[in-house]
N, C-alpha and C positions, 0 to 999 in steps of 0.2 A: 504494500500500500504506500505510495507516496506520503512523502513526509509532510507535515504540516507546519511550515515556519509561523505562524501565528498563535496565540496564547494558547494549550491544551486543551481540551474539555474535562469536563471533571471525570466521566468516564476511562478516558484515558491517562490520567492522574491515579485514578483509582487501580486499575491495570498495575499501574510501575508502581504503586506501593505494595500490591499484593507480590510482586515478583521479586522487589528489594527486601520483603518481608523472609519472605522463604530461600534468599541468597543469604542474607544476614544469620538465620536461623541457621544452615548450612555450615557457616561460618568461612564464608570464601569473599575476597578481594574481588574486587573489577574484575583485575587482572589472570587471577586464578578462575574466579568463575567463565571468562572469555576463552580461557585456554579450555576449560572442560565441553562447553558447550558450542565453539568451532564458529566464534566470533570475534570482532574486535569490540573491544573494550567501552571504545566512545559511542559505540550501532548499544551497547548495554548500558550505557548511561543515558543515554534519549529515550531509551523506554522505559528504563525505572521512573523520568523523571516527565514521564507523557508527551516529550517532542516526536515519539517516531512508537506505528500503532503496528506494532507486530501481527503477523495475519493467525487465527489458528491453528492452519499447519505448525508454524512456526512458534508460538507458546507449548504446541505438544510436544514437539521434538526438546525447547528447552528443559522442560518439567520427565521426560525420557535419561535428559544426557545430567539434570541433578536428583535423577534416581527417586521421584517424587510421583508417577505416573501414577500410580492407585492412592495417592490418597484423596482426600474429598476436596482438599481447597486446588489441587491441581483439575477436578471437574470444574471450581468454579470460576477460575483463571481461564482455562478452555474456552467454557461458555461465554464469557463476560467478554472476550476477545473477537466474541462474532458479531458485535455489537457496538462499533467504535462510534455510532453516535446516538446510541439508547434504542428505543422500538421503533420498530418501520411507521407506526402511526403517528410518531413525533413529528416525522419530515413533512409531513402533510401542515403541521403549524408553523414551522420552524422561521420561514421569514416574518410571518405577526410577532413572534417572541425575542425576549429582549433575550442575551446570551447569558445573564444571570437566570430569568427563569426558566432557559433550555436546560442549564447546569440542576438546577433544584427537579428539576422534570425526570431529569436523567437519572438521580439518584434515587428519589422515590421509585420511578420504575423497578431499580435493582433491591429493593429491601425486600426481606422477607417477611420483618414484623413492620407496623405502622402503627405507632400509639398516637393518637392526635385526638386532640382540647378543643372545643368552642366553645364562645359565653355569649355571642350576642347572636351568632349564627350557627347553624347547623355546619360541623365539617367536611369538607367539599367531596371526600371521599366517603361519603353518607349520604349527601343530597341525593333528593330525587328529581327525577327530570322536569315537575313542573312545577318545583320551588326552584331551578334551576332558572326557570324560564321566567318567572314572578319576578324573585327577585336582580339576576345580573344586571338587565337595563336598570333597574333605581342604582345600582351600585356606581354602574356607568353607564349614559346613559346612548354611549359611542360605539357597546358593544358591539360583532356579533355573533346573535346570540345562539345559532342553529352552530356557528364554531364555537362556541364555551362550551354547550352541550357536546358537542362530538368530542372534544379534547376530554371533557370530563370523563364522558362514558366509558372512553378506552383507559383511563386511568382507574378506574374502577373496576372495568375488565381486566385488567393486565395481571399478568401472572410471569415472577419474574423466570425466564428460562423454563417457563413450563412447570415450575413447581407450587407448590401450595404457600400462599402468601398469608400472616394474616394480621385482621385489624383491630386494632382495642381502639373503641370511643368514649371519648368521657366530652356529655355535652350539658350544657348548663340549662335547667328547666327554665329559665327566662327565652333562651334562645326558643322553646320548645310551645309557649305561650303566647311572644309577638304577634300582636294583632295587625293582620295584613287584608289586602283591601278584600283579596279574594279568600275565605276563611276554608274554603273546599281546598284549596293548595297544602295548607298547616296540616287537616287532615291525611290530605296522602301523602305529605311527610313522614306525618306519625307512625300512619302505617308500613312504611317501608322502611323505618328505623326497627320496627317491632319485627317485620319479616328478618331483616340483618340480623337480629338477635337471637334468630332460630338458628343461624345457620354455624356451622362447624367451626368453620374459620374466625369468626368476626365476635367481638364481645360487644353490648352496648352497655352504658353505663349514663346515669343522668344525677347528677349534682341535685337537689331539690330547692325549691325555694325556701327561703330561712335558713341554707347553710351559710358558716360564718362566709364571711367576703375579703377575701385581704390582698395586695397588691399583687402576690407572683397569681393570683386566679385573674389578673382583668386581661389580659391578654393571652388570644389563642394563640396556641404552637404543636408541633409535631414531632415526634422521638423517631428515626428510622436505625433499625438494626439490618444488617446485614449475614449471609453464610459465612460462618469459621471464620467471625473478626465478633469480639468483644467488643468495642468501644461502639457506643452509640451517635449519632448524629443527628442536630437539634435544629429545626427551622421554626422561623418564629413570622408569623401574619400580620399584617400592619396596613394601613390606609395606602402605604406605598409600595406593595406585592408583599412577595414571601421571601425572606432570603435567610443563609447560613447565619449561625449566630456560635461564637466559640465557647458562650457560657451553656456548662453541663447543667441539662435542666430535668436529670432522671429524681432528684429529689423532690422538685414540687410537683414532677409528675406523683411519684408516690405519695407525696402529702395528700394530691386532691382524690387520688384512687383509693386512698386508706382511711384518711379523715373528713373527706366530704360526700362522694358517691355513692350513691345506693349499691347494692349486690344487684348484678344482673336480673336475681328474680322479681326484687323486689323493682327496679327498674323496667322490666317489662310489665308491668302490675302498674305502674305510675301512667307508662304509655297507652295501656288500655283506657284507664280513667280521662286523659288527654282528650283520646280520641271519642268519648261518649259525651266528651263537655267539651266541645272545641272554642276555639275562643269568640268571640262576638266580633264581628267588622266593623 
């Protein structure tokens, strides 16, 4: 694949840390690992470091020649390498998108877990398509909005590499109450947060009204975890998109999932109630 002299993408960042990961682990040099694996040195410094997107031929044979072939983070190197600029349904937005929210797009796609927060809205990877449609024009009012929907949807469908992804929601029963012009919309909300919460993959979770309120709750944000990497990765939502943020935010995740959220059951039990008393227009 030709090289790309311009800034990396994150996916390809992500690539060269997994491969310096498992060089370092090794415990091999540049230069040593270049010599095993029947390269030059600076062609393995461009990919650790996302200037140069190795094809998967060529991640197989490296992960072959450092004797790494059957383990699991060698499938996810493999995998992650057929994919230098995230899912075929991104390229379809990609010119409307700014290269910060390509990069946030691109990593979401690759997570396996999603922990993600709302308090004023429903989060976006929970919407249904016609609170979708309700609300993005009020948001902006320049949308559009047949492309919010398509880009959401497949974000919602995706599955990263074909494997089992899944979602933990924690959304704020204010968000879940919003009286909106069209009150039938809130309803099929509701309903399709309560269907999410049947299903295998996905937990729903609802903060109640009367839980305390303190500052790390007023802003939504997002946890994504990845395959065979610990460390979590934290985007935070704001009036002005979504972007990386370097503050680790798994403990006020846990604060609101331990001391504010209802238990699932009792959370779908709230949603029922929701939907038999919908809100007034």
């Amino acid at each position: 694949m030709p090289t790309d002299h311009g800034e990396p993408n994150i996916n390809a960042r992500r690539l060269g840390l997994y491969l310096r990961t498992i060089r370092e682990f090794l415990e091999l040099s540049y230069d040593e690992a270049a010599v095993q694996l029947g390269c030059q040195s600076n062609w393995l410094v461009r990919v650790e470091t996302g200037f140069e997107w190795p094809s998967p031929v060529e991640v197989e044979r490296m992960m072959e020649r450092y004797q790494v072939r059957g383990s699991m983070v060698a499938e996810v190197v493999i995998d992650l390498a057929s994919r230098p600029n995230g899912p075929d349904w991104l390229s379809a937005h990609a010119e409307r998108l700014k290269p910060s929210t390509r990069d946030v797009l691109i990593m979401e796609s690759e997570a396996s877990v999603i922990h993600t927060y709302g308090v004023l809205t429903v989060p976006y990877l929970a919407r249904a398509e016609a609170y979708v449609r309700h609300i993005a024009p009020r948001i902006d009012p320049d949308c559009d909005v047949d492309a919010e929907w398509d880009l959401l949807d497949n974000r919602q469908r995706h599955r990263p590499g074909g494997r089992r992804r899944d979602l933990d929601v924690i959304v704020d029963e204010g968000a879940l109450t919003l009286q909106l012009s069209e009150p039938e919309v809130m309803v099929d909300q509701l309903r399709h947060l309560l269907d999410l919460s049947m299903r295998p993959d996905t937990t729903i979770r609802v903060v109640p009204r009367g839980a305390l309120f303190y500052e790390a709750r007023a802003n939504p944000f997002d946890l994504l975890e990845f395959p065979e990497v610990s460390d979590r990765l934290a985007l935070v939502h704001s009036a002005l998109g979504t972007h990386f943020t370097p503050v680790d935010l798994t403990d006020t995740w846990n604060r609101i999932e331990e001391g504010d959220a209802l238990a699932p059951e009792e959370s779908r039990a709230l949603l029922r109630r929701l939907i038999n008393e919908p809100p007034a227009s």
